[in-house]
LORO-256329 format. One line per 2 residues: number of its first residue (from 1); their letters; for each residue x, y, z of C-alpha. Coordinates in Angstrom, 1 decimal, padded with zeros to 4 digits. Each point is the difference from the previous one (the first is absolute). Layout:
NUM) A) X,Y,Z ~ ...
***
This chain:
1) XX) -043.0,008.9,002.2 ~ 001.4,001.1,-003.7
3) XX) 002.9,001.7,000.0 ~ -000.3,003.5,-002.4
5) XX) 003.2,001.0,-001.7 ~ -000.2,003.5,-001.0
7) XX) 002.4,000.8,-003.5 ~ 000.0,003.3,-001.2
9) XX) 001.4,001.7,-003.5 ~ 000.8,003.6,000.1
11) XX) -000.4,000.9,-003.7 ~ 001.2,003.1,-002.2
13) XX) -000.6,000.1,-004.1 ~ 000.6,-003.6,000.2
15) XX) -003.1,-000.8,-001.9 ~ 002.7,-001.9,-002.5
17) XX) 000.5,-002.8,002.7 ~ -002.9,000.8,002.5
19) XX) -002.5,-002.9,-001.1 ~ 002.3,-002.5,-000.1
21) XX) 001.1,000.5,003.6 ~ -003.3,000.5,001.0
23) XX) -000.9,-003.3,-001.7 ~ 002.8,-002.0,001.8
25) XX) -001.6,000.8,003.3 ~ -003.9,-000.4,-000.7
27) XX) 001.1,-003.5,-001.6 ~ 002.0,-001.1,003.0
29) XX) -001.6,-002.9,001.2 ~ 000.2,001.0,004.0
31) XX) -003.9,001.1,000.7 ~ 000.3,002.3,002.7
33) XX) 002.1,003.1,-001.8 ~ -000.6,003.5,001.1
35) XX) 000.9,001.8,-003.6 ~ 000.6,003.6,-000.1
37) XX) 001.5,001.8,-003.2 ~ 000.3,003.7,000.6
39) XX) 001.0,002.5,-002.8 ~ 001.9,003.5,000.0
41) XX) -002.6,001.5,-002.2 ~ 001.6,-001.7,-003.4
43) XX) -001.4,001.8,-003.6 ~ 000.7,-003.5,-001.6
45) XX) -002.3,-002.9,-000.2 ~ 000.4,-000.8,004.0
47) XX) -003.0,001.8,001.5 ~ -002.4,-002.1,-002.6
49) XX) 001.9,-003.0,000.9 ~ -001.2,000.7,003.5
51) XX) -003.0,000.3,-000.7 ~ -000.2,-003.1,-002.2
53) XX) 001.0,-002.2,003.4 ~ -001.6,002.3,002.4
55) XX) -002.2,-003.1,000.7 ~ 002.7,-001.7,001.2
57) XX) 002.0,002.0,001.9 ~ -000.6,001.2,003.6
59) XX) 001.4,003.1,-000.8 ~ 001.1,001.6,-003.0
61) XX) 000.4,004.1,-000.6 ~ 001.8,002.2,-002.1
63) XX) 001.1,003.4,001.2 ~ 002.5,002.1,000.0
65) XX) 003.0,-001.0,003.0 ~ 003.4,000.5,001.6
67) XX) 001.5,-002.6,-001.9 ~ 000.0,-004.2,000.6
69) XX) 000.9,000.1,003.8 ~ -002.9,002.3,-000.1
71) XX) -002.3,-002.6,-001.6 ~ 001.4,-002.7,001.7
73) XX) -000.8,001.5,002.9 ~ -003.8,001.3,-000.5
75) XX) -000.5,-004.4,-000.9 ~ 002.2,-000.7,003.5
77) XX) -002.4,002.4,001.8 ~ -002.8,-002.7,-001.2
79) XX) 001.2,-002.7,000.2 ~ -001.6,-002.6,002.0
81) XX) 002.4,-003.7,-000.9 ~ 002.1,-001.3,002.2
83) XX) 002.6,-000.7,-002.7 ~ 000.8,003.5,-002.5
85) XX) 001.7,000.4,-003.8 ~ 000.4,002.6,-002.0
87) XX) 000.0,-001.0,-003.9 ~ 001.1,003.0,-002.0
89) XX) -002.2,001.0,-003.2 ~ 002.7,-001.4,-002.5
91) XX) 000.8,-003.3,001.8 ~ -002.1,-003.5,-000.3
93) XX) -000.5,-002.8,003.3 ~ 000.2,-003.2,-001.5
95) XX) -002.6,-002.5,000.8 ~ -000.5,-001.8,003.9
97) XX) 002.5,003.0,001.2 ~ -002.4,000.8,003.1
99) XX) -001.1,-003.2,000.6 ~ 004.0,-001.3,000.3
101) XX) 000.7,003.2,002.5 ~ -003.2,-000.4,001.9
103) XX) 000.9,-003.7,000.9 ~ 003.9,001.3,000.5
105) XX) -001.1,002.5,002.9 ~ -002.6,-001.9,001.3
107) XX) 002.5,-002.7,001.1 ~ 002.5,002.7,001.1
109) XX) -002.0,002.4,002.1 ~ 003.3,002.0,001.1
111) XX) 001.0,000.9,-003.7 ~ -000.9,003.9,-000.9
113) XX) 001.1,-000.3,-003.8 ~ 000.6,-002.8,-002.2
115) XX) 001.8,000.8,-003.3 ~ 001.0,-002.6,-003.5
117) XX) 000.5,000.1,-003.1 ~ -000.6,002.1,-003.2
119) XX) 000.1,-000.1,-003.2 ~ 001.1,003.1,-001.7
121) XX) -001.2,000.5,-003.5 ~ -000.7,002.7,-002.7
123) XX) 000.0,001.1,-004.0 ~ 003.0,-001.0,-001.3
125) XX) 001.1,-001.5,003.2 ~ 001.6,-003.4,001.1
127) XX) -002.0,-001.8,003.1 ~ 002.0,-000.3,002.3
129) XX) -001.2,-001.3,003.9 ~ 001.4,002.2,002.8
131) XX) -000.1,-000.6,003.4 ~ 001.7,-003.5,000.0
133) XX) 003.3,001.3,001.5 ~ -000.6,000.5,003.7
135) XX) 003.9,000.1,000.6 ~ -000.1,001.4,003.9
137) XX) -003.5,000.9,000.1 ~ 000.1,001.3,003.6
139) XX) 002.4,002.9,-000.5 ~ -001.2,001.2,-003.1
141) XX) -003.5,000.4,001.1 ~ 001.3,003.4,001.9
143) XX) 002.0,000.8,-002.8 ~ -002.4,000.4,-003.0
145) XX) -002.8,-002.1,-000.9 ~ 002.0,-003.2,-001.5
147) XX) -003.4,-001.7,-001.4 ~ -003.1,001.0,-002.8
149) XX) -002.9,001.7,001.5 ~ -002.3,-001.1,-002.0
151) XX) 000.5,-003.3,002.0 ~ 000.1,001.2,003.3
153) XX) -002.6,-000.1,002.2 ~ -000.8,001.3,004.0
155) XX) -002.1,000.3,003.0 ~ -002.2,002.2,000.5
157) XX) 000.8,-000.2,003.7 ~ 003.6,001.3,-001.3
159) XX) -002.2,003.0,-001.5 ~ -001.8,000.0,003.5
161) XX) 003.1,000.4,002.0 ~ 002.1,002.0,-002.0
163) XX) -002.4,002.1,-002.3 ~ -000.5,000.8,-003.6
165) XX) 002.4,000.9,-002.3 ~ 002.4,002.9,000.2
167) XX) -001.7,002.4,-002.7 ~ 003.4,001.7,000.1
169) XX) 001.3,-002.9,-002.1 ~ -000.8,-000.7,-003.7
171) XX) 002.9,-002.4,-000.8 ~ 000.3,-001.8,003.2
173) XX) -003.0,-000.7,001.5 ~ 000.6,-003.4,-000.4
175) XX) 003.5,-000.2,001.8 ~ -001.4,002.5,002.8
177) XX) -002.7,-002.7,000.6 ~ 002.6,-003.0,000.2
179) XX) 002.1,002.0,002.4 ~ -002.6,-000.2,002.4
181) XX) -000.8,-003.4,-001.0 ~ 003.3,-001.0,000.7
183) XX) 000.4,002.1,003.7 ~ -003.4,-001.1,001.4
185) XX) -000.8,-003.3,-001.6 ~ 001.0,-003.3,-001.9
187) XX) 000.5,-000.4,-003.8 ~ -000.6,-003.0,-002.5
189) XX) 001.9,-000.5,-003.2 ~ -002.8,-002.6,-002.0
191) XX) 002.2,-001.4,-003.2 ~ -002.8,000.1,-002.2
193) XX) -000.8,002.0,-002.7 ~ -003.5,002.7,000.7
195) XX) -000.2,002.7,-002.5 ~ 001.2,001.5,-003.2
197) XX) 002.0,003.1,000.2 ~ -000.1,002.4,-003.0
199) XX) 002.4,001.9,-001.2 ~ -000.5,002.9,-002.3
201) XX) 001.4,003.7,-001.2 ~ -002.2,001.3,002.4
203) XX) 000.6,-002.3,003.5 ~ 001.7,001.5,003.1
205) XX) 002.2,-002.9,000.2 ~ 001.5,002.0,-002.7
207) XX) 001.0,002.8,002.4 ~ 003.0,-000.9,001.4
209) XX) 001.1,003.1,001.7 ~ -003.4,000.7,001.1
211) XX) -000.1,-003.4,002.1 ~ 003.7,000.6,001.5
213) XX) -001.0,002.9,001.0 ~ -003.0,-000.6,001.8
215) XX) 001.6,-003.6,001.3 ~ 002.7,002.5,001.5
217) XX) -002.5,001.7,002.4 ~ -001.7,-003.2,001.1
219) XX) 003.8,-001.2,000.8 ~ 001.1,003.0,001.4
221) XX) -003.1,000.0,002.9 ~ 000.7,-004.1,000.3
223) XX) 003.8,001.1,000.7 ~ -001.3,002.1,002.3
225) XX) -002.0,-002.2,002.0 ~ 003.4,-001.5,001.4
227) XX) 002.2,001.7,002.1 ~ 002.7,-002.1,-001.4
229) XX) -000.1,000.8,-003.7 ~ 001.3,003.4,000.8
231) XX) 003.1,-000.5,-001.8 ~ -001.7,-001.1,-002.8
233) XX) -002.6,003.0,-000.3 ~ 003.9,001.9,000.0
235) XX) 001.4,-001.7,-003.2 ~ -003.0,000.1,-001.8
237) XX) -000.4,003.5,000.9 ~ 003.7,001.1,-001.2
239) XX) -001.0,-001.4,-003.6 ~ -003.5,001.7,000.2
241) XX) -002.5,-002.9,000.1 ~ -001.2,000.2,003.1
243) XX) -003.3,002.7,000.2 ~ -000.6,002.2,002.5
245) XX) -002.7,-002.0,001.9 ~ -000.9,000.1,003.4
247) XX) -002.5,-003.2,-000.2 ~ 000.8,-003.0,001.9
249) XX) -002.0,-003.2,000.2 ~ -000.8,-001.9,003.5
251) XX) 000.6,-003.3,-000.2 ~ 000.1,-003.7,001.8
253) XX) 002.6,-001.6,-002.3 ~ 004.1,000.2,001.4
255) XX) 002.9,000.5,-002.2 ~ 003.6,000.6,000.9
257) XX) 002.9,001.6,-001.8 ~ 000.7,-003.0,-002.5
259) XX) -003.7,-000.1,-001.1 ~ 000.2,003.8,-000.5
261) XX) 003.0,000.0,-001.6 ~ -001.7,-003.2,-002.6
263) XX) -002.8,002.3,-000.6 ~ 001.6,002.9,-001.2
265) XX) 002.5,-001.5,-002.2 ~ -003.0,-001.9,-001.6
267) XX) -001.8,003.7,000.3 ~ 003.1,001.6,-002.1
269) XX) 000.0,-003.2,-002.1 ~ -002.9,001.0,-001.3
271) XX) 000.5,003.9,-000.2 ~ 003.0,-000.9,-001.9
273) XX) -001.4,-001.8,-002.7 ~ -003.3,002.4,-000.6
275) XX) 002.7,002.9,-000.1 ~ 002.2,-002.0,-002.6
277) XX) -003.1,-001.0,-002.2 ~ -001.9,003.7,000.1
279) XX) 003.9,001.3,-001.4 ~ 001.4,001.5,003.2
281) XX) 003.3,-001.4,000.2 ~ 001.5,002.6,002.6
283) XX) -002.9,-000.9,002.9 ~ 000.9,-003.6,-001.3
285) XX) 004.0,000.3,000.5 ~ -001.0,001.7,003.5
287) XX) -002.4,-002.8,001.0 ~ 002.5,-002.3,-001.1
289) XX) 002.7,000.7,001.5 ~ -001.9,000.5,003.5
291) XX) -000.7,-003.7,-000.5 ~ 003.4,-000.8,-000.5
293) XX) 001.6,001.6,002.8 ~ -002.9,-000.9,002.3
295) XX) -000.2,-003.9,-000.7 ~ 002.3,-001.3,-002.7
297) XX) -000.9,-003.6,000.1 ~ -003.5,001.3,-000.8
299) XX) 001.2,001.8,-002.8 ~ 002.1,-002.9,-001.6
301) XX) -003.6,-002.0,000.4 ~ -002.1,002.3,-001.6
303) XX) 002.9,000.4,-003.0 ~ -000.4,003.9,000.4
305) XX) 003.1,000.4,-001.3 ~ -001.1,-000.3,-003.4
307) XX) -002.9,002.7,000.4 ~ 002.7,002.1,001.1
309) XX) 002.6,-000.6,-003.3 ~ -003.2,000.9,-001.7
311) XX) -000.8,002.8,001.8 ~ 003.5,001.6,-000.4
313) XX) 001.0,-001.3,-003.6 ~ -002.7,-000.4,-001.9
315) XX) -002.0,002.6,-001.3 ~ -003.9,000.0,000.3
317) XX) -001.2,000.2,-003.6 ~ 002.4,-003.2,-000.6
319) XX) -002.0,-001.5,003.0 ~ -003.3,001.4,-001.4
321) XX) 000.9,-002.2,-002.8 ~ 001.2,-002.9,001.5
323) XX) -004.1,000.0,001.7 ~ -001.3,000.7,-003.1
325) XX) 001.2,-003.5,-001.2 ~ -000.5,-001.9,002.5
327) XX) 002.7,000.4,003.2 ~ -001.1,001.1,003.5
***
């Protein structure tokens, strides 16, 4: 019996980069994709480019939406593969991707998502592969999505058993999907490298308030799925980054108070550093020192103490400058 996988692009005034993503997945050399590219009603070039491939899609549209999740989810709603990607408009799969991850579930039937490498590249930009760092890969996963998702890949019995998308979400769909991944099923890091990941003025991975923000209410109804991160849900609460959120997710998967404790210093970690970059050094002095009271050998390891000199001495049009030429 073939095996379908389904891969869908959501697509909005991309028609820039639209044809060559939808070239990297009609060239893939895995026979049995289900290809679905589905448009927010662009006035660029995208619509035509839809039409151009209509041929060879099994679904392609372009009309007005809610958003991505909104578009991802009218393509999950279709989808008939047992395997699932997304592959955003402005981002490229290089060649025998889905043939690699087809082979990679097949011969691990208990793994809901597989994730690996990208290779993040863009006008004026360095390449530079991202994903290779897996550090402690279990911990983070509930933290914030610690991996590209342009090459990530799922069930759709994941979809099946936990449902689409949360529309709410426009910045962390992604995480919200791994959290429930990571509760109810079993994950694979592949080290190899699957897809190109653009960057551009116009990408949400340039957002980084946006994402903290929306990785905060995913967190806040994971913390809330344990009785036992109650004291946690408290701290974060005092320096205002835990939502008001009454959502909780059921789950399979066991943690105790160390693991919750991992996962939301690596949680804060993160915050930290999206807070420092986007020029808000008092939410970055409050993370910080929440870290350092809460786990100081975890501080020490991350270095935070030099986001936090920073933060407190330097002033952000020096560090706007420092960027500029070349410093993270």
């Amino acid at each position: 019996m073939s095996i379908v996988f389904t891969i869908i692009t959501p697509s909005y005034q991309q028609g820039e980069f639209l044809e060559e993503t939808i070239l990297s997945v009609l060239n893939q050399d895995y026979p049995h994709i289900e290809y679905m590219v589905i448009d927010g009603g662009s006035n660029d070039n995208s619509p035509a480019l839809i039409e151009k491939y209509k041929s060879r899609l099994h679904f392609g549209i372009s009309e007005k939406d809610k958003g991505q999740t909104d578009a991802i989810n009218k393509g999950l709603a279709r989808a008939t593969g047992k395997y699932i990607m997304w592959l955003n408009s402005d981002d490229v799969l290089l060649p025998g991707a889905i043939s690699r991850v087809v082979e990679i579930f097949e011969k691990n039937p208990e793994v809901d998502l597989i994730h690996g490498h990208a290779l993040l590249f863009g006008k004026d930009f360095s390449e530079k592969e991202i994903g290779k760092d897996p550090g402690d890969l279990f911990h983070r996963y509930a933290a914030y999505i610690p991996f590209p998702q342009p090459a990530s890949f799922f069930t759709k019995r994941l979809i099946d058993q936990t449902g689409p998308l949360d529309e709410e979400l426009h910045y962390g769909m992604d995480f919200e999907l791994l959290v429930r991944a990571f509760l109810n099923g079993k994950i694979l890091y592949d080290p190899h490298l699957y897809s190109r990941y653009r960057l551009h003025p116009n990408s949400k991975t340039n957002q980084h308030l946006s994402f903290t923000r929306e990785w905060n209410t995913v967190f806040s109804a994971f913390l809330n799925s344990f009785p036992e991160a109650e004291p946690w849900k408290k701290s974060l609460s005092e320096i205002g980054l835990l939502p008001q959120n009454e959502k909780r997710y059921t789950h399979t998967l066991r943690l105790d108070a160390a693991d919750l404790k991992t996962i939301t210093m690596h949680h804060l970690n993160v915050l930290m550093h999206y807070h420092y970059r986007s020029g808000d050094h008092a939410s970055t002095l409050r993370i910080g020192n929440l870290i350092q009271q809460s786990d100081p050998d975890f501080f020490e390891k991350e270095k935070l103490h030099k986001i936090i000199f920073r933060a407190k001495y330097v002033p952000p049009f020096i560090l706007r400058l420092f960027r500029k030429g070349g410093e993270g």
